[in-house]
N, CA, C and O of each residue as an XYZ file, in Angstrom:
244
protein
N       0.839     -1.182      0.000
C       0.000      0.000      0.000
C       0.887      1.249      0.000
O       1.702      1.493      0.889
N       0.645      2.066     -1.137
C       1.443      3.513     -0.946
C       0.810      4.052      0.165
O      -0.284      3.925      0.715
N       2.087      4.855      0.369
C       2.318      5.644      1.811
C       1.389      7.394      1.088
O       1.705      7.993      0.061
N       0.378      7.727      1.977
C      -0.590      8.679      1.948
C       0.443     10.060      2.528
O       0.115     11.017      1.827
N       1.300     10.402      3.304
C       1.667     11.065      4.329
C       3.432     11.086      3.702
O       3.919     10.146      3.073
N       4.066     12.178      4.002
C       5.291     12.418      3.747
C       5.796     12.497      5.260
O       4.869     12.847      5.990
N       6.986     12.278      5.946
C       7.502     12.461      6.890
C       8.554     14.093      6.850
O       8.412     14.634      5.753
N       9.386     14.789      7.679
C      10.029     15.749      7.777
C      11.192     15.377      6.946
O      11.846     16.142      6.238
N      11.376     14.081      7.120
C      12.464     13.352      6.739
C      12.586     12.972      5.285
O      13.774     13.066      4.978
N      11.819     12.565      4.216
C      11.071     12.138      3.889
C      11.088     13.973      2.618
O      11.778     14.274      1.644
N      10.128     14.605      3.257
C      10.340     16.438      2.346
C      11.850     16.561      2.491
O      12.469     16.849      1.466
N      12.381     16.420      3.375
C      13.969     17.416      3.117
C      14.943     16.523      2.212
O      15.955     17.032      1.729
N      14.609     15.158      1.991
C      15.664     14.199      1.133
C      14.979     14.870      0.088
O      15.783     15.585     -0.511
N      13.848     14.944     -0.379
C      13.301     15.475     -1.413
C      13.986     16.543     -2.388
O      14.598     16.704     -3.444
N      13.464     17.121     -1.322
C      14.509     19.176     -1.343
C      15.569     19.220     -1.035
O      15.984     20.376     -1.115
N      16.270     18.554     -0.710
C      17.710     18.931     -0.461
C      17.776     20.151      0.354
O      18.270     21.237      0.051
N      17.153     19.760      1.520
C      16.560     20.942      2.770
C      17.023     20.179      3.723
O      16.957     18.950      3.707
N      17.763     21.191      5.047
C      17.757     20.437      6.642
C      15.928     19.889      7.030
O      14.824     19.872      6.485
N      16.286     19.682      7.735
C      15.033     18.700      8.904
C      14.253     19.892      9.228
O      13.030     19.902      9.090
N      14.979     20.993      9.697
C      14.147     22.308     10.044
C      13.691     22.677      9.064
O      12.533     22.347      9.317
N      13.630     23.158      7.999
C      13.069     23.371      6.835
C      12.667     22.984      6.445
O      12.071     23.564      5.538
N      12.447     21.375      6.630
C      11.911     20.809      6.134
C      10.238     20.939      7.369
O       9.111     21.078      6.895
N      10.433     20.877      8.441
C       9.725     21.288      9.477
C       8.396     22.560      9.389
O       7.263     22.620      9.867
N       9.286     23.540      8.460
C       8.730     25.014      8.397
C       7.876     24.848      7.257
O       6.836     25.498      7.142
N       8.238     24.060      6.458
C       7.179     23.820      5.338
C       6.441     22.862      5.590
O       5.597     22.794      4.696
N       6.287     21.983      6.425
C       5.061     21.149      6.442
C       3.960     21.928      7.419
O       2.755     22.126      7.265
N       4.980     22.325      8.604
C       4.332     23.786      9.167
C       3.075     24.396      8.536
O       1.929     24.202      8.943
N       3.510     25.330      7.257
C       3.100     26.517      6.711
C       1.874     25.486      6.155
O       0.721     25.629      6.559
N       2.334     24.194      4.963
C       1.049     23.591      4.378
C       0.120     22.925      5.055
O      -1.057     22.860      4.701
N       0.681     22.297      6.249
C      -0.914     22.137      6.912
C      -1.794     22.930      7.799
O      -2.849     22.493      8.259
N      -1.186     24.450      8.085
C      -2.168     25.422      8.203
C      -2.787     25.519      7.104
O      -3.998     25.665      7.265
N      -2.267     25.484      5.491
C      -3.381     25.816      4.616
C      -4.639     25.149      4.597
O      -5.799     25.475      4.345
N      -3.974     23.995      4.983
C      -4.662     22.889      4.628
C      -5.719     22.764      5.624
O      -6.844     22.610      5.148
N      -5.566     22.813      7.653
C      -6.733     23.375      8.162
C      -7.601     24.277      8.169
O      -8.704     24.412      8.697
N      -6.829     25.003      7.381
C      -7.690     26.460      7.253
C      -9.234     26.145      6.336
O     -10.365     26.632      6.362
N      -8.580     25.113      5.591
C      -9.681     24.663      4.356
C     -10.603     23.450      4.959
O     -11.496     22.892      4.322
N     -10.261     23.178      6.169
C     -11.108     21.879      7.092
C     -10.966     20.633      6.704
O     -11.817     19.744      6.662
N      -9.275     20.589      6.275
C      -9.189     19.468      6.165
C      -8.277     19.096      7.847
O      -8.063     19.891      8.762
N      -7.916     17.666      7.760
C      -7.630     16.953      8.811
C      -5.672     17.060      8.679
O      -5.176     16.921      7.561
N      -4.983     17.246      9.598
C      -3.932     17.258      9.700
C      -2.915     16.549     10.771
O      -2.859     16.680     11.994
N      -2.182     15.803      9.935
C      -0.962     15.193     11.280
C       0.037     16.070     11.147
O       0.482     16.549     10.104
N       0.519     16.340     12.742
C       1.692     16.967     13.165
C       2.664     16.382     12.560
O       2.477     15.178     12.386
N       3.979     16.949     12.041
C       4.836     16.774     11.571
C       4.477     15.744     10.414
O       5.214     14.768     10.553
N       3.643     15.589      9.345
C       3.672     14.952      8.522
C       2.655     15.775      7.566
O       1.818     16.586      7.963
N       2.940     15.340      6.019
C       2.283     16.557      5.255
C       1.642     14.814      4.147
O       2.141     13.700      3.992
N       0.443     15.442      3.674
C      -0.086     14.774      2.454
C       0.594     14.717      1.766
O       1.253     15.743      1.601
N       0.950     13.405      0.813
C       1.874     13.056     -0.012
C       1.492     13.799     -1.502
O       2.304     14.389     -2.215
N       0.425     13.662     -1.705
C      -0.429     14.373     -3.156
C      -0.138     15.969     -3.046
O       0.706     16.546     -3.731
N      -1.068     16.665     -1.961
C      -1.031     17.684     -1.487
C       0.481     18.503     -1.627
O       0.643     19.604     -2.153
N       1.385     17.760     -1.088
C       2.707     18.133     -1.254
C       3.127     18.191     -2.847
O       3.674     19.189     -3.317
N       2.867     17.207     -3.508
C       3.595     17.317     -4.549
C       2.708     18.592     -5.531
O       3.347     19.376     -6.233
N       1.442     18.629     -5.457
C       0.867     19.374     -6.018
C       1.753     21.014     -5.910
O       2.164     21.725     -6.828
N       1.816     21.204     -4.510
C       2.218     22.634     -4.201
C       3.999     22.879     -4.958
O       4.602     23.837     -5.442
N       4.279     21.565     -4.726
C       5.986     21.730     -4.768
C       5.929     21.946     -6.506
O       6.572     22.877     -6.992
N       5.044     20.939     -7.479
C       5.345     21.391     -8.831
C       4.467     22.805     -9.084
O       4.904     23.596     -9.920
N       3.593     23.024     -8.571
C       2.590     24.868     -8.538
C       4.478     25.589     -8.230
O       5.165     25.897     -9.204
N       4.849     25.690     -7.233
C       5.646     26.538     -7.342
C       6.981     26.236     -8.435
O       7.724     27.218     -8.454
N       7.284     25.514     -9.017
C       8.227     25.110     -9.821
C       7.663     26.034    -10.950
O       8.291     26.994    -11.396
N       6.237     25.599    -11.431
C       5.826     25.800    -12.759
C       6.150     27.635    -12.867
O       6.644     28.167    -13.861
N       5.717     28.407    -11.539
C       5.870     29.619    -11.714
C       7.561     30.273    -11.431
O       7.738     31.400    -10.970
N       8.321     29.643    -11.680
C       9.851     30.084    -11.737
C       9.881     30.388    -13.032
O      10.922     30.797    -13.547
């Protein structure tokens, strides 16, 4: 079964980001993401959700 959830660990191998940064951005997206009433785990970000935002900001570079 694919994994639903990204770990801190998990975004920063991604990004080539420390653990803290990697921290500050799962941070920032799952306030968006409660804000919109969805459901959120601490320190872990939606795997979809994530990738969606990470290529949205790519596309606009």
């Amino acid at each position: 079964m694919e994994k639903l959830f990204l770990t801190s660990n998990e975004v920063a191998d991604l990004l080539n980001i420390s653990q803290q940064q990697a921290y500050k951005i799962i941070r920032d997206m799952n306030k968006q993401l409660a804000e919109n009433g969805f459901l959120v785990l601490r320190g872990r970000i939606n795997k979809k959700y994530f990738m969606e935002q990470i290529y949205k900001a790519k596309e606009g570079d």
